[in-house]
C-alpha positions as CSV (number, residue, x, y, z in Angstrom):
1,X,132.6,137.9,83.4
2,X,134.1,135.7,86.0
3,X,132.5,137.3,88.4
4,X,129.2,136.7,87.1
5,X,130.2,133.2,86.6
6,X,130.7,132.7,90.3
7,X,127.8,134.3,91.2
8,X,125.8,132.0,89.1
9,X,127.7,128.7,90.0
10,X,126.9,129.6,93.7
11,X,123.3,130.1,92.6
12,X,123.4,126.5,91.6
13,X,124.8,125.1,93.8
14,X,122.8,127.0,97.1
15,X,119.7,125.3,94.8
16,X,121.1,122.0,94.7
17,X,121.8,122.0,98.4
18,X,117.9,123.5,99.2
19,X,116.8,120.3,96.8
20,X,119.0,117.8,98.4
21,X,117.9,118.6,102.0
22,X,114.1,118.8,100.7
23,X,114.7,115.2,99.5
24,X,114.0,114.0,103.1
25,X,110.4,113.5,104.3
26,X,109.4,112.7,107.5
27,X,105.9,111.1,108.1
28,X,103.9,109.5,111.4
29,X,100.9,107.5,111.3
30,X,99.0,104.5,113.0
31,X,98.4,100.8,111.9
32,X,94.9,101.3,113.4
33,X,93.0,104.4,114.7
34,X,90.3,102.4,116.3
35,X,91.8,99.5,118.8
36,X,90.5,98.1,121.8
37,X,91.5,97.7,125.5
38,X,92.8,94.5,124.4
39,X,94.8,95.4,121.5
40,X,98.1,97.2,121.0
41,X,98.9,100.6,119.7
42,X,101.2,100.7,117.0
43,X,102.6,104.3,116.1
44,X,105.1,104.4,113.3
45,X,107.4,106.8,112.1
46,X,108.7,106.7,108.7
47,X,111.9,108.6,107.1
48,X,112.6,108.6,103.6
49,X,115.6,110.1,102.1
50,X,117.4,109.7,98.9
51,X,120.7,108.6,100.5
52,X,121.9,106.9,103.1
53,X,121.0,108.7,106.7
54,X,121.9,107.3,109.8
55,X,118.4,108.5,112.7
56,X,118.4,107.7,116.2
57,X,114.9,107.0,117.1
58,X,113.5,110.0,119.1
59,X,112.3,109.3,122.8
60,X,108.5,107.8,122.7
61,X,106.0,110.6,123.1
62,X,104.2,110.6,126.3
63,X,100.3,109.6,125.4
64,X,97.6,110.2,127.8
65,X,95.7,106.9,128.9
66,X,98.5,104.7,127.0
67,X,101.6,103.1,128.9
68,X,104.8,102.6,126.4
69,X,106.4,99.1,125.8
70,X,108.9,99.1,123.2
71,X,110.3,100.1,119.9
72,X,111.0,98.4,116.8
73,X,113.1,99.6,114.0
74,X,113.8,98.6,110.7
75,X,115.7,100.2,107.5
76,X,115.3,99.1,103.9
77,X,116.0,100.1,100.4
78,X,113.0,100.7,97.8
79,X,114.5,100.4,94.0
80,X,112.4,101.5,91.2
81,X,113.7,101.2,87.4
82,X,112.0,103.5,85.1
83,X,113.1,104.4,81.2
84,X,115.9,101.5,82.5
85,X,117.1,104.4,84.9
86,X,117.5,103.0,88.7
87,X,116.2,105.5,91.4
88,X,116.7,104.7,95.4
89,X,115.2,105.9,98.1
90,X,116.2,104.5,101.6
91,X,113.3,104.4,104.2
92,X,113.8,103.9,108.0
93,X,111.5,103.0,110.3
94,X,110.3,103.2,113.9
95,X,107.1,101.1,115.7
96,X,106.3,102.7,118.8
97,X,104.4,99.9,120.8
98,X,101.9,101.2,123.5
99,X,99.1,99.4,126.0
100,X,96.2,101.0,126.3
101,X,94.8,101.2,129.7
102,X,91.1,103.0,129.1
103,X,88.9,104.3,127.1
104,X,88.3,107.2,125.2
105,X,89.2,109.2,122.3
106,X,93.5,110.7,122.8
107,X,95.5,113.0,120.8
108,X,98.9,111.7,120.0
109,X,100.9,115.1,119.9
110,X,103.6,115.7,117.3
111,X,107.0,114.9,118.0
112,X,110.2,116.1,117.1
113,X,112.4,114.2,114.7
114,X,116.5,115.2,114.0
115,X,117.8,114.0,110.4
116,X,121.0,115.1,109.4
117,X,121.1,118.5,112.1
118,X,117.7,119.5,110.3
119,X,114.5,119.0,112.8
120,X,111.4,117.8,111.3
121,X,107.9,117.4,113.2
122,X,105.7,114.9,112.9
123,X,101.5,115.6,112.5
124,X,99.2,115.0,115.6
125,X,97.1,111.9,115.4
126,X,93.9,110.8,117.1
127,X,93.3,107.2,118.3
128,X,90.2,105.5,119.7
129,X,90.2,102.8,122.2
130,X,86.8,100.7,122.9
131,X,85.4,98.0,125.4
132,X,84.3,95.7,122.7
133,X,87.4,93.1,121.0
134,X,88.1,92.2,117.7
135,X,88.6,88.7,116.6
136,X,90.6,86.6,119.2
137,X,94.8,87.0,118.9
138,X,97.0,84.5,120.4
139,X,98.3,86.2,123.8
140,X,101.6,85.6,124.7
141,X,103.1,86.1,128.2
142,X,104.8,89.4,128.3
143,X,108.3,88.4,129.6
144,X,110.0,85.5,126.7
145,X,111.6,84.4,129.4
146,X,109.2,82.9,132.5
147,X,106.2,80.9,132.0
148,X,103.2,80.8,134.9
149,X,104.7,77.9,136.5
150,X,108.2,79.0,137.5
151,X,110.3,77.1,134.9
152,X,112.9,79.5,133.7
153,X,114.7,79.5,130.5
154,X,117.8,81.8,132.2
155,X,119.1,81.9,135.3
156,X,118.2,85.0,136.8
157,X,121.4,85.1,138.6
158,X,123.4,85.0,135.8
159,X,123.9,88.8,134.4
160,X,127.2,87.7,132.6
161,X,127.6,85.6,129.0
162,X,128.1,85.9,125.9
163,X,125.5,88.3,123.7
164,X,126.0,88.2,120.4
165,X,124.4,89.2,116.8
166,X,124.9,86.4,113.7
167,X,124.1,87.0,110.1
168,X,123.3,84.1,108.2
169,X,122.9,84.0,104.6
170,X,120.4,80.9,103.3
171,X,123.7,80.5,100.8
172,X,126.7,81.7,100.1
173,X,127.1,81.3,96.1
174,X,124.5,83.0,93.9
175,X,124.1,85.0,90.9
176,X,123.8,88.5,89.8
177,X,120.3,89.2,90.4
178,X,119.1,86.2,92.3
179,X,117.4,87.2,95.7
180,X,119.0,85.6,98.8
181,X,117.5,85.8,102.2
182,X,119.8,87.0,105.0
183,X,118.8,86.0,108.5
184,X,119.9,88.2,111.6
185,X,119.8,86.0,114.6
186,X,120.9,86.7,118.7
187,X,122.6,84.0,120.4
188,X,122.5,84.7,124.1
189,X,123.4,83.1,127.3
190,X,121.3,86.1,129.3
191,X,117.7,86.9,129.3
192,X,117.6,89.6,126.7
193,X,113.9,90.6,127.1
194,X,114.1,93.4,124.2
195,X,116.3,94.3,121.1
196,X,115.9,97.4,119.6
197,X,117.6,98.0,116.0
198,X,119.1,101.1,115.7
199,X,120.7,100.8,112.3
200,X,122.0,98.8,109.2
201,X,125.3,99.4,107.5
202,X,124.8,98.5,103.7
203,X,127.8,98.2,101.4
204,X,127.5,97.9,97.3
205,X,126.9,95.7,95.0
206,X,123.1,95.2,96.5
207,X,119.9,96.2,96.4
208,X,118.1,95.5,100.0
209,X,114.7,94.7,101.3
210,X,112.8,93.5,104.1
211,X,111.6,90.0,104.0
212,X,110.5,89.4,107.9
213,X,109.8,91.6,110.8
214,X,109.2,90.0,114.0
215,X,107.4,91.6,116.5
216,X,108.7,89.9,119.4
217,X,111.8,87.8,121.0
218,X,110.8,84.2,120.3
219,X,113.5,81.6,121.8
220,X,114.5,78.2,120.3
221,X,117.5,76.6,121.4
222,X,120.7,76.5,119.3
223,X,124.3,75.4,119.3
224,X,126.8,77.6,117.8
225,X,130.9,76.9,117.9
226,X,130.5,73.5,119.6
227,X,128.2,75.7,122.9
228,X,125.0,76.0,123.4
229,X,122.6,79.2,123.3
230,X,119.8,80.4,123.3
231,X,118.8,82.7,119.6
232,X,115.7,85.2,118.5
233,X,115.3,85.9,115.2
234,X,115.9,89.6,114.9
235,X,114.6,90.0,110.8
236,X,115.6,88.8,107.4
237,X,116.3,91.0,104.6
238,X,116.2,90.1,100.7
239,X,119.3,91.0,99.2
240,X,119.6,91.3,95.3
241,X,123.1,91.5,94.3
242,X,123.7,93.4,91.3
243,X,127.9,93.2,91.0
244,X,129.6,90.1,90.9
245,X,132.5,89.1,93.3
246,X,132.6,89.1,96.9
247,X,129.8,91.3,99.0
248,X,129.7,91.5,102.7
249,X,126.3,91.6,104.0
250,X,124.6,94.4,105.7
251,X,126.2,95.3,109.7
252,X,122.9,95.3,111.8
253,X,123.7,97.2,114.9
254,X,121.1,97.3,117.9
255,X,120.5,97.4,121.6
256,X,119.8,94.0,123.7
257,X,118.0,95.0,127.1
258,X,118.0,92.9,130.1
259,X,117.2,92.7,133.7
260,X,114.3,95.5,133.0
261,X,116.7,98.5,132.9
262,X,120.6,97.3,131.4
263,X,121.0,98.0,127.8
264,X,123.8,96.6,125.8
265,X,125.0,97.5,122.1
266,X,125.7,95.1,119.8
267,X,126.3,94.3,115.9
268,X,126.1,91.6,114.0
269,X,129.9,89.6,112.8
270,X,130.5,90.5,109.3
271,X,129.5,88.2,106.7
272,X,129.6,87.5,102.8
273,X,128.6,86.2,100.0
274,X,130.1,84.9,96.4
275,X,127.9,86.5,93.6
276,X,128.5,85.2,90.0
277,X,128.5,86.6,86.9
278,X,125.6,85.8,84.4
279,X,126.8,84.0,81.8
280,X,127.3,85.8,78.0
281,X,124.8,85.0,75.4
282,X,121.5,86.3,77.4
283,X,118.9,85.8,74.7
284,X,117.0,89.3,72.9
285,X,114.2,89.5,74.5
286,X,116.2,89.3,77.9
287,X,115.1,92.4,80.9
288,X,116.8,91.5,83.8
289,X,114.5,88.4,85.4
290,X,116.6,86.0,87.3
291,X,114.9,82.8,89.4
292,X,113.1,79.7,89.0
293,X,109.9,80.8,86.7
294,X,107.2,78.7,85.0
295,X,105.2,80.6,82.5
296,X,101.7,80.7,80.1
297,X,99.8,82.8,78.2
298,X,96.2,83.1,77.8
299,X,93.5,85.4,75.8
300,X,90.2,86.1,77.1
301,X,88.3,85.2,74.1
302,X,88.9,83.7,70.7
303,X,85.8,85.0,69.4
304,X,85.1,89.0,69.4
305,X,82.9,91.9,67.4
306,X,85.1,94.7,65.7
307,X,85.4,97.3,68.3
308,X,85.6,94.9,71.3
309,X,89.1,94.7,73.4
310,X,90.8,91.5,73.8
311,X,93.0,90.7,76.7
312,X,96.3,88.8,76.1
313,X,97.5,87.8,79.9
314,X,101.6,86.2,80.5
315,X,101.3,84.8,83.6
316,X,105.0,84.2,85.1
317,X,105.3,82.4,88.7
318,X,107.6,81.2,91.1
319,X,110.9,82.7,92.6
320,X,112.6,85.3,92.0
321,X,113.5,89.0,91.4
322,X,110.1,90.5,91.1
323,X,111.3,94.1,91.6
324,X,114.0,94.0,89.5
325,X,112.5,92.9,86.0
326,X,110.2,94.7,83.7
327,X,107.6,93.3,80.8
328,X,109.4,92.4,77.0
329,X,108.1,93.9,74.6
330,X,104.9,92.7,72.8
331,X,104.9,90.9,69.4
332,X,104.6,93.2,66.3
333,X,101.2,93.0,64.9
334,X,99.9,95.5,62.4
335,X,96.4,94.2,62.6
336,X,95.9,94.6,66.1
337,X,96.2,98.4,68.1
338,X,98.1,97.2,71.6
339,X,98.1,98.9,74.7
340,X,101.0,99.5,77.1
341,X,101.4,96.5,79.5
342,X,99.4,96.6,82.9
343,X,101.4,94.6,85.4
344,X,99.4,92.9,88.2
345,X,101.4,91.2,90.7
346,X,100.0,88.8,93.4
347,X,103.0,87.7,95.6
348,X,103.3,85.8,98.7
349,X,106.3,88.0,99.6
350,X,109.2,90.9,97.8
351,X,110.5,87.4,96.0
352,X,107.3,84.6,95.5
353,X,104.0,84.5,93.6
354,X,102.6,85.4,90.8
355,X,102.9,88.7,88.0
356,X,100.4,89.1,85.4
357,X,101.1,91.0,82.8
358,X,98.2,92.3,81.0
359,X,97.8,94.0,77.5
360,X,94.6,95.1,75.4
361,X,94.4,94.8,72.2
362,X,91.6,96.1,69.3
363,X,91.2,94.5,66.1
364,X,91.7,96.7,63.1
365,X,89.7,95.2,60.3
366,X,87.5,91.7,60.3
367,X,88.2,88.4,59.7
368,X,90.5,85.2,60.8
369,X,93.6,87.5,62.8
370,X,96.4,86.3,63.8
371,X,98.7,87.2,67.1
372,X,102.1,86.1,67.3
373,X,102.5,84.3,70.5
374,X,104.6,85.9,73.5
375,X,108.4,85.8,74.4
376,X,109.9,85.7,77.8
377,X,113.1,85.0,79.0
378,X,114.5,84.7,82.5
379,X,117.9,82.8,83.6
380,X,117.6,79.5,85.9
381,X,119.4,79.7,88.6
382,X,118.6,76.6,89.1
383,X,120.4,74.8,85.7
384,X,122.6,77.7,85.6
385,X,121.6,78.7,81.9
386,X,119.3,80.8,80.2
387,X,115.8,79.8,79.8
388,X,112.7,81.1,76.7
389,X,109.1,80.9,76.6
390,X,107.7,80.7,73.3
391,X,104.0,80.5,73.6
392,X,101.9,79.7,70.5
393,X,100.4,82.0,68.1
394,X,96.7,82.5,68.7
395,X,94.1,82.6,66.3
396,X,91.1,85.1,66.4
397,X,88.2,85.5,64.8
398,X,86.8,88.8,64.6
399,X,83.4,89.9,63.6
400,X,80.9,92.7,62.3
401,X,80.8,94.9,65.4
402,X,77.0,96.1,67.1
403,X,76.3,99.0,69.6
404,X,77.3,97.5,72.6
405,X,81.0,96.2,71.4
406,X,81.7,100.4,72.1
407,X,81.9,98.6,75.4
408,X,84.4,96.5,76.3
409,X,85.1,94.5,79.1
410,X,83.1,96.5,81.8
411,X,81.8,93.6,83.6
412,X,85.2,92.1,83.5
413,X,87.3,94.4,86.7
414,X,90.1,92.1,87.1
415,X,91.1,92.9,83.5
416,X,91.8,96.5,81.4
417,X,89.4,97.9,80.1
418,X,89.2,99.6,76.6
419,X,86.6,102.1,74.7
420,X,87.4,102.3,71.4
421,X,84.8,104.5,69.3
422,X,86.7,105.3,66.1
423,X,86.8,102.5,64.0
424,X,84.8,102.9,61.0
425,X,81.9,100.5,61.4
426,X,80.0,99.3,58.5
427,X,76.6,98.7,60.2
428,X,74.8,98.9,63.3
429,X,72.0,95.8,63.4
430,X,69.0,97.0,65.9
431,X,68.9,96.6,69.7
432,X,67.7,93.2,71.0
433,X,65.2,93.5,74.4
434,X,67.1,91.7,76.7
435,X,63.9,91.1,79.3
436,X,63.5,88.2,76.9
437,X,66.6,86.7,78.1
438,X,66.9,84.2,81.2
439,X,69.7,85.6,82.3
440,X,68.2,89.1,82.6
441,X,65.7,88.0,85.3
442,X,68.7,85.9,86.8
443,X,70.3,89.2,87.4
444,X,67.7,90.7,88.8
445,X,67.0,87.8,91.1
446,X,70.6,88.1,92.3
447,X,69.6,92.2,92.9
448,X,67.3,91.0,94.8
449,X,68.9,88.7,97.0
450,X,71.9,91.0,97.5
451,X,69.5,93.5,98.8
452,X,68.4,91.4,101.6
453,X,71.6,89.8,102.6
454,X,73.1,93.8,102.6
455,X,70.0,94.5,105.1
456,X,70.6,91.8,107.4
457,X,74.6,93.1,107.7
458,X,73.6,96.6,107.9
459,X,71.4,95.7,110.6
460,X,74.5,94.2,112.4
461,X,76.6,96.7,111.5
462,X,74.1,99.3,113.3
463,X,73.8,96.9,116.3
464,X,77.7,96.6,116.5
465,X,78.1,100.5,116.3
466,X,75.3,101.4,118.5
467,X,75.3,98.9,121.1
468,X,78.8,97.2,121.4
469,X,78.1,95.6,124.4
470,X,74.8,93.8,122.9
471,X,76.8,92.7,120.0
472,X,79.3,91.5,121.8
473,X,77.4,89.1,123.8
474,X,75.1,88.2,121.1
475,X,78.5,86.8,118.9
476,X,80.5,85.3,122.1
477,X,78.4,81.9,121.6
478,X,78.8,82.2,118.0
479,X,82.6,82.7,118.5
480,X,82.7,80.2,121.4
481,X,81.3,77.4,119.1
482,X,83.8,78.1,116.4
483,X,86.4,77.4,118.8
484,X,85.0,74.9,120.2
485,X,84.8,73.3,116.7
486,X,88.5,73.7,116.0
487,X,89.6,72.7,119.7
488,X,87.3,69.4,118.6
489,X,88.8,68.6,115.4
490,X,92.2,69.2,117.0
491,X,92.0,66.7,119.9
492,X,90.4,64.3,117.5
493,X,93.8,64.3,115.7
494,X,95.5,63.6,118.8
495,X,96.9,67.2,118.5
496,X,98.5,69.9,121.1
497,X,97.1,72.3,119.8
498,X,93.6,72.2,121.4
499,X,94.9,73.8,124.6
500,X,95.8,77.2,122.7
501,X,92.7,76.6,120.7
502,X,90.5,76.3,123.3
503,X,92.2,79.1,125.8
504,X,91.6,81.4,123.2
505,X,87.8,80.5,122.6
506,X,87.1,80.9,126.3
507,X,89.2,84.5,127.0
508,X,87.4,86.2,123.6
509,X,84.0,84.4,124.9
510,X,84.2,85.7,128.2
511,X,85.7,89.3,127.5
512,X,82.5,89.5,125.0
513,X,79.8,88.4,127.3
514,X,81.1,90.0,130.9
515,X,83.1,93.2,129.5
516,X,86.4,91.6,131.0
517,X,89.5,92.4,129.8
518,X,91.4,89.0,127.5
519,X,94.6,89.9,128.8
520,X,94.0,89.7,132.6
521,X,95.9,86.9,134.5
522,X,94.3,84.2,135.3
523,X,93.9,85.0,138.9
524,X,92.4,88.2,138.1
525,X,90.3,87.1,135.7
526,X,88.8,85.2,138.2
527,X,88.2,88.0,140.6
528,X,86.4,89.8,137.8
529,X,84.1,87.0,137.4
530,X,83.2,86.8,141.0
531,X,82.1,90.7,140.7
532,X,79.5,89.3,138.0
533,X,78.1,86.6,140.4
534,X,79.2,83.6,138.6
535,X,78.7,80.5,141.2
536,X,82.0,80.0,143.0
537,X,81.6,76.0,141.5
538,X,82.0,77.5,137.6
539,X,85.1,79.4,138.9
540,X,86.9,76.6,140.2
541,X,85.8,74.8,137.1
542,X,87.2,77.7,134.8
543,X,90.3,78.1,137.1
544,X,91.1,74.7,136.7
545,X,90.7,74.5,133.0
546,X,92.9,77.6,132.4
547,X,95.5,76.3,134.7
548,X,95.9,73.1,132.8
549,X,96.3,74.9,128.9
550,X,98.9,77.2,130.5
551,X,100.7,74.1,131.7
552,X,100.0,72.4,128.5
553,X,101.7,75.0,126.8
554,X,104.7,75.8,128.8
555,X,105.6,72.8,131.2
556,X,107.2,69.8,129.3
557,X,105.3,67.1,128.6
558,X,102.1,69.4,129.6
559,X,100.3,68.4,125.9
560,X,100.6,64.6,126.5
561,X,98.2,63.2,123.6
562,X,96.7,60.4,126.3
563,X,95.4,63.5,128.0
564,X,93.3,65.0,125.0
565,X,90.5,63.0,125.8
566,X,89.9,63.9,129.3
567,X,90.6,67.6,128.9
568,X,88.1,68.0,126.0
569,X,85.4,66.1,128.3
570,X,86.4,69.0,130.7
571,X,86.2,72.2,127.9
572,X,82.5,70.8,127.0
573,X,81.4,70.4,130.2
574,X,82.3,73.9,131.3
575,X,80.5,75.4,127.9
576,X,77.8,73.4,129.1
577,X,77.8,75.2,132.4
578,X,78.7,79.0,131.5
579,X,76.1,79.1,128.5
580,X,73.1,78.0,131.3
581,X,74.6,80.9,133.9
582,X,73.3,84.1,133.2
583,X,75.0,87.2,135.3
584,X,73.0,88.5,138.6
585,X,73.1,91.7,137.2
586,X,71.0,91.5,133.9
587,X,67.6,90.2,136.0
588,X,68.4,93.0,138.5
589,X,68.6,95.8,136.0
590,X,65.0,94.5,134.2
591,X,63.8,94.5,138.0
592,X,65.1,98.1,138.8
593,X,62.6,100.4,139.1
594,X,63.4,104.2,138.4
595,X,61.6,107.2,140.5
596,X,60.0,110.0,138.5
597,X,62.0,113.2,139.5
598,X,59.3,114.7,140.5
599,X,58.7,111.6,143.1
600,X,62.2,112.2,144.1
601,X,62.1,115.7,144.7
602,X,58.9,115.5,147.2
603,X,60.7,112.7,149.2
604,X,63.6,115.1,149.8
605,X,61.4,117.7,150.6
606,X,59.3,115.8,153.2
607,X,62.8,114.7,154.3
């Protein structure tokens, strides 16, 4: 009998170990499948387990016609509550960042990726790079620490100083449940030109996720300890703390490279915060919401047939733990059948906005109804005490129900929508004709008009798709004048920036109209241009203009407001001048005449 008892504990247990290490899934995709020459690829790998795993990023697979640049990782923690049960799963991951150098469809191959001695492999992708760009992005000089004129923000010589990793907390006193951004910054006396983050060491009493992400190394100076650095901000994380006492803050450990090919490891000093304890007497209806909230209620109508669904809407907004809260329950009402609640949230972030929580309701019977109004209640962290919204009852009159009241808010998709065919319905009056109506040949006039405008962009769509490059130089004026719109509006408000403004308009105008590449130095740039015949008087012109935003925006005292004038004399000027050129090569291709091959073969013959 023991025996058997072994055998079947071991049974177990070799189960439990199969389900534990199938609890990890490993997954690779792209942020975009279709990029251009002027765009990045962004390849990301993502590891979800249901405990804490520590994964070294693989090396970056080797993709044909793309060049590698760097790797960003993050890790955070995704908390769910369901049936008031809490389930985790911890997700790490990797942003492979890679320039594209042609064109062409390319296969991205799969990978190998190692998670606790287990290897997983990831699926090949596909990823097509085209000539023609997307809107204009702001380009930023590759390296954060030279601009085009030689003004350095290190000293190249100097390969020693301090390199260090901070973690600062917006405050160090808050309450159970109230969200507090941590910042991870690095202060540095070297030029760190990358930072990779390899990991996160989490401790309890929090939940964890991520608030920022930066995608690259941008500078500011700082003073730390009475010294003076310069610091990056690395990310932020949201941390909800769920224990009171004292917690120390996630360890974020990385690598800082420098000088092209030196790597350093670092992580961040350790760092905590004082979390309170909510204070006893939480009201009833109480789930867990903890912030600064201002709430309503609203119905969509006041007036309805028997049969037709009503939607009773809480909106709750402002700061807070989103995540971590869940609807209270509705008012009893035996009149009404309600629905489940439908949460909608629209947040600016994991911690600001708005949540809408929806529920449908059907009348049972006709007559002047009554609903209880709605209770919610969330603690202030701001007063420091607990805090209900009572809304008022609302009063609805419901009627003798028709055909179409089977029908509930179909026309209505931003709100639930209900059928609700078995009430017992006392009469049906007849159908009206509705081609009576105005609004019926409204609708139909809007048909109509939709139609035509869906033409006219399928038309461009079919332009864009079939001939990129005619599209592209067809919207550069368009896009140019936009730009040059903004750049206007910005000098007339004495503002720097114009220069960005308008260096943007003219790179996206030009790499529509002459196939040229938005990222090409300005020297090079220039070359290109003289390929496409543009008069060597424009390209001084253009030279000149591009020289003076890059100073504007890197040298000191470059975006002087007295200036703004006479540059935006210059920008309109040179419009002026590259909309009246028109390439060499456009009246030469009209001009070219092409040989029958049948022409062609009797000249080689008589050859």
């Amino acid at each position: 009998m023991v025996k058997k008892f072994a055998c079947a504990l071991l049974i177990v247990l070799s189960l439990m170990g199969i389900l534990k290490a199938e609890s990890v899934t490993v997954n690779a995709y792209l942020k975009e499948d279709v990029i251009t020459l002027s765009d990045q690829l962004q390849l990301i790998l993502e590891i979800t387990c249901d405990k804490q795993v520590k994964v070294i990023a693989p090396p970056a697979p080797q993709i044909p016609g793309f060049s590698f640049r760097n790797v960003v990782g993050s890790t955070y923690i995704d908390y769910s509550l369901v049936n008031k049960n809490l389930f985790t799963k911890y997700i790490q991951t990797f942003t492979y960042i890679y320039i594209p150098q042609k064109t062409g469809t390319f296969t991205i191959p799969s990978f190998k990726v190692k998670v606790e001695k287990k290897e997983y492999y990831t699926p090949s992708l596909t990823v097509q790079v085209k000539e023609s760009s997307p809107p204009p992005q702001k380009q930023y000089n590759l390296s954060p620490f030279l601009n085009p004129f030689g003004d350095e923000l290190f000293n190249p010589n100097l390969i020693e100083g301090e390199v260090f990793l901070l973690c600062i907390p917006e405050t160090d006193l808050a309450y159970v449940g109230e969200p507090v951004i941590i910042s991870y910054y690095l202060y540095t006396e070297q030029a760190v030109e990358a930072f990779y983050a390899e990991s996160e060491k989490d401790f309890e009493g929090y939940g964890k996720a991520v608030f920022l992400q930066p995608s690259s190394l941008q500078y500011e100076s700082s003073v730390y300890n009475s010294k003076s650095y310069k610091r990056a901000l690395i990310k932020q994380d949201v941390i909800f703390p769920h224990k009171a006492g004292r917690l120390q803050m996630p360890i974020l450990t990385g690598q800082a490279q420098f000088l092209g090919f030196l790597n350093k490891t670092i992580s961040s000093k350790p760092c905590w915060i004082n979390v309170k304890p909510l204070p006893s007497g939480a009201p009833a209806g109480f789930t867990g919401a903890v912030g600064n909230f201002t709430v309503s209620q609203s119905v969509s109508s006041t007036k309805l047939n028997l049969g037709d669904a009503l939607t009773f809407t809480i909106n709750i907004s402002g700061r807070g733990n989103f995540s971590q809260f869940t609807a209270a329950p509705f008012p009893n009402v035996d009149k009404f059948q309600v629905s489940a609640p439908y949460i909608q949230d629209k947040l600016a972030n994991v911690i600001e906005g708005t949540r809408f929580i929806h529920y449908t309701l059907l009348p049972r019977e006709t007559g002047e109804l009554t609903i209880p109004g709605y209770t919610f209640s969330w603690f202030d962290t701001t007063s420091g005490v607990y805090k209900t919204f009572q809304g008022a009852p609302q009063e609805i009159k419901v009627h003798q129900a028709n055909v179409l009241s089977y029908f509930s808010g179909l026309l209505e998709k931003d709100k639930p929508q209900a059928l609700y065919p078995l009430l017992n319905l006392e009469y049906y009056p007849d159908f009206k004709n509705y081609s009576t109506e105005p609004w019926f040949w409204l609708i139909l006039a809007l048909c109509a008009i939709s139609l035509i405008i869906s033409s006219l962009v399928a038309r461009e769509n079919r332009l864009k798709e079939l001939e990129p490059v005619a599209y592209a130089q067809k919207t550069a004026h368009r896009i140019l004048n936009k730009y040059l719109k903004k750049a206007t509006e910005a000098a007339e408000k004495l503002s720097p920036d114009f220069y960005p403004l308008a260096e943007i308009g003219l790179m996206d105008y030009l790499a529509r109209k002459y196939g040229v590449s938005k990222s090409l130095p300005t020297p090079e740039l220039i070359d290109a241009l003289r390929t496409k015949g543009m008069p060597l008087e424009l390209l001084e012109q253009l030279e000149q203009f591009l020289l003076l935003c890059q100073k504007a925006r890197f040298m000191p005292g470059g975006a002087e407001a007295e200036k703004l004038d006479e540059a935006l004399h210059q920008l309109r000027s040179l419009v002026q001048a590259l909309s009246r050129f028109k390439p060499e090569k456009e009246s030469s291709k009209k001009n070219r005449v092409t040989l029958p091959q049948k022409d062609i073969n009797s000249k080689n013959e008589e050859q």
